[in-house]
C-alpha positions in Angstrom: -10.9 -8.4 -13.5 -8.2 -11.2 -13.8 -7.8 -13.5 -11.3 -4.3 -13.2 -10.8 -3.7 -9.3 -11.9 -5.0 -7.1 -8.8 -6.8 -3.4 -10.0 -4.0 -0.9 -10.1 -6.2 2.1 -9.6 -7.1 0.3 -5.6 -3.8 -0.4 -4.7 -3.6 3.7 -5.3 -6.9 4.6 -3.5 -5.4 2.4 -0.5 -1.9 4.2 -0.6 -4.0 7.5 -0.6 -5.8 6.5 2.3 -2.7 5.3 4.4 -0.6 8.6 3.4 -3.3 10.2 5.7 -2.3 8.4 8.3 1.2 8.7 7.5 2.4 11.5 5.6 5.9 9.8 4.8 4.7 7.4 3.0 4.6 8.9 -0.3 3.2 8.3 -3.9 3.0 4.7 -5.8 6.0 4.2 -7.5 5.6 -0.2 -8.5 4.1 -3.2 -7.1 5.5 -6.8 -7.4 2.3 -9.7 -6.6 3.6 -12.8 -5.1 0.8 -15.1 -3.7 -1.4 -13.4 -1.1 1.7 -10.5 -1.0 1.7 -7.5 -2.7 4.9 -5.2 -2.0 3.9 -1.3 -3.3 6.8 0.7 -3.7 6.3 4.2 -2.8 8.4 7.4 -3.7 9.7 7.3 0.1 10.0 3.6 0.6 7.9 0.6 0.5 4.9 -1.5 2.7 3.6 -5.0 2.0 0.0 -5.2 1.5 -2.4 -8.4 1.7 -4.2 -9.7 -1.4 -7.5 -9.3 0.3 -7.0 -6.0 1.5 -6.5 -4.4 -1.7 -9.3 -6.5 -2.9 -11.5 -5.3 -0.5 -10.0 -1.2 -1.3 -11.8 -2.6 -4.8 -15.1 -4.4 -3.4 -16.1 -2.3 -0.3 -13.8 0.0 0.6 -16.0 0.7 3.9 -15.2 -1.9 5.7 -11.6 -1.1 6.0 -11.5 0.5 9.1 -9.4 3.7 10.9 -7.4 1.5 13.2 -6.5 -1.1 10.4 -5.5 1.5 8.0 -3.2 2.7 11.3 -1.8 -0.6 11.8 -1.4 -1.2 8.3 0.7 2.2 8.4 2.8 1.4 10.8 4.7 -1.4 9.0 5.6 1.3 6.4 9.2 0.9 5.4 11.1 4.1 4.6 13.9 4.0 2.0 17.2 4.9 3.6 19.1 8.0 2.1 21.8 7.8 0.4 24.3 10.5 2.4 27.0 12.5 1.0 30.2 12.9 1.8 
């Protein structure tokens, strides 16, 4: 794996994960890396995840515990709707 490139296929299993913690928060849509950030865009919105985290979806995925995976879910963004008139 590339240092700077982060496994696509985790940043999936992760999104999986947090969707059953949060049902709104969709399917992967992107990601953009930027340092430690990664933002995923989702079919519903979008939620920043850490570097390590999605390296350690990739490395040991056990560790990753309920509650983080509920606080992680929380800072879910959710695209606003474009309303008609």
């Amino acid at each position: 794996m590339s240092q700077s490139k982060l496994p696509l296929y985790a940043i999936v299993e992760l999104l999986m994960r947090l969707a059953g913690v949060n049902a709104q928060i969709g399917n992967y849509k992107n990601h953009t890396e930027r340092g430690d950030d990664v933002l995923v865009r989702t079919t519903n919105g979008s939620i920043q995840l850490s570097r390590t985290l999605v390296l350690s979806q990739f490395n040991k995925p056990e560790d990753i515990q309920k509650r983080d995976l509920e606080s992680l879910a929380s800072r879910f963004r959710r695209r606003l709707s474009k309303t008609k008139d």
